[in-house]
C-alpha positions in Angstrom: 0.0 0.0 0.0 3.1 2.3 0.7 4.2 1.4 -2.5 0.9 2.9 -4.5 1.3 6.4 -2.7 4.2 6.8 -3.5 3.9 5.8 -6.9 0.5 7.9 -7.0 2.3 10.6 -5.2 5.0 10.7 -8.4 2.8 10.5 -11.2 0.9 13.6 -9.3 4.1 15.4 -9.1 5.6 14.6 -12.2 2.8 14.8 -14.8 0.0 16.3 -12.8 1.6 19.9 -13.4 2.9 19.4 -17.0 5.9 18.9 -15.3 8.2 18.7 -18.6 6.4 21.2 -20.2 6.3 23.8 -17.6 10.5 23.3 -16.9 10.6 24.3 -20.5 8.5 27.0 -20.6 10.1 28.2 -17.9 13.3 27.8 -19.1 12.5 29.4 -22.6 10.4 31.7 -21.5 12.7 33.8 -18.6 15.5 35.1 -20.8 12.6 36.4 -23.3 11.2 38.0 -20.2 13.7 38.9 -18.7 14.7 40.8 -22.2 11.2 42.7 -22.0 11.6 43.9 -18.8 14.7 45.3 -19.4 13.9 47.0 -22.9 10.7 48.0 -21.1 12.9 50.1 -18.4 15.0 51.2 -21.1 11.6 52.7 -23.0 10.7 54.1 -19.7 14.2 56.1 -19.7 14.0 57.1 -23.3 10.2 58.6 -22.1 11.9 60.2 -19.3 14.4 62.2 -21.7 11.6 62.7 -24.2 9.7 65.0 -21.5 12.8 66.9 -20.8 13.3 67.1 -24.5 9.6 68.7 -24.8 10.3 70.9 -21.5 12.9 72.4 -23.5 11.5 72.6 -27.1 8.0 73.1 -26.7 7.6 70.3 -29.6 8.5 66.9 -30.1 9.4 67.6 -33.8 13.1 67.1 -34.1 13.9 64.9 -31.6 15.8 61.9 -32.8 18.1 59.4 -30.6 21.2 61.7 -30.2 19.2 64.4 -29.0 17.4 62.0 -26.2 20.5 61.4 -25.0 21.7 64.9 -25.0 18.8 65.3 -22.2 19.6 61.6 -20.6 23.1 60.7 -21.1 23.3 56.8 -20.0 20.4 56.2 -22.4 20.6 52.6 -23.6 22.4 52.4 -27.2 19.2 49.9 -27.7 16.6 53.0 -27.7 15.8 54.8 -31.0 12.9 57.2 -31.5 10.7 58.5 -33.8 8.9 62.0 -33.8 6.7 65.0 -35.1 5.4 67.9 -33.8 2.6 66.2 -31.5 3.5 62.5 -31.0 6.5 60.0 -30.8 6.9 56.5 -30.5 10.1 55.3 -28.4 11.7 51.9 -28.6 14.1 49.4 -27.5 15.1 45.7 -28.7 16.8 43.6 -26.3 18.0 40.3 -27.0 15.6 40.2 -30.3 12.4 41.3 -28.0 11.2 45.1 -28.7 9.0 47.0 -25.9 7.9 51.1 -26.8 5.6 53.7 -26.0 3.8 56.0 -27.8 3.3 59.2 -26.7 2.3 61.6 -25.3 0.0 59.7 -23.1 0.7 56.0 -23.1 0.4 55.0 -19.9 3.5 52.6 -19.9 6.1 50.5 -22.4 4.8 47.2 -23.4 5.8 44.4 -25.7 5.7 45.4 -29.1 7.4 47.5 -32.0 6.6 51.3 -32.6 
């Protein structure tokens, strides 16, 4: 009887959970995640220096990835930006994944190219 709960208590463990599948998953998954937060915080830099950027210019219209980091100097050689007078869209590729924002008035960088 011993025997069966273990063995019942394994089969639980191991397949009950997807247990091969979620190891993978995890395992694939983290460095692509990991990759997103970090272009994500990068985007969120790049945002920081866009609002300076505007503070200064009245505009968005000129601003391109030197001037960004004329404003924010350890901006991420990852970020790039594009512009016009009234919007921009900021992005960042990390590791082959690309987060942005769109502004002004996104909320937050998510997953995604501009």
């Amino acid at each position: 009887m011993k025997s069966l709960l273990v063995l019942a208590g394994c089969t639980v463990f191991l397949s009950g959970c997807g247990a091969s599948n979620d190891v993978s998953d995890l395992v694939t998954s983290t460095p692509d995640r990991a990759a997103l937060v970090v272009a994500e915080s990068n985007v969120q830099d790049g945002n920081t220096a866009m609002s300076a950027y505007f503070a200064a210019n009245g505009s968005y219209a000129g601003a391109t990835t030197t001037s960004l980091r004329t404003m924010q100097p350890g901006l991420s050689p990852t970020v790039s930006v594009t512009a016009s007078a009234d919007g921009y869209c900021i992005q960042s590729v990390v590791d082959g994944v690309t987060a942005s924002v769109r502004g002004p008035g996104s909320a937050a960088p998510g997953p995604g190219a501009c």
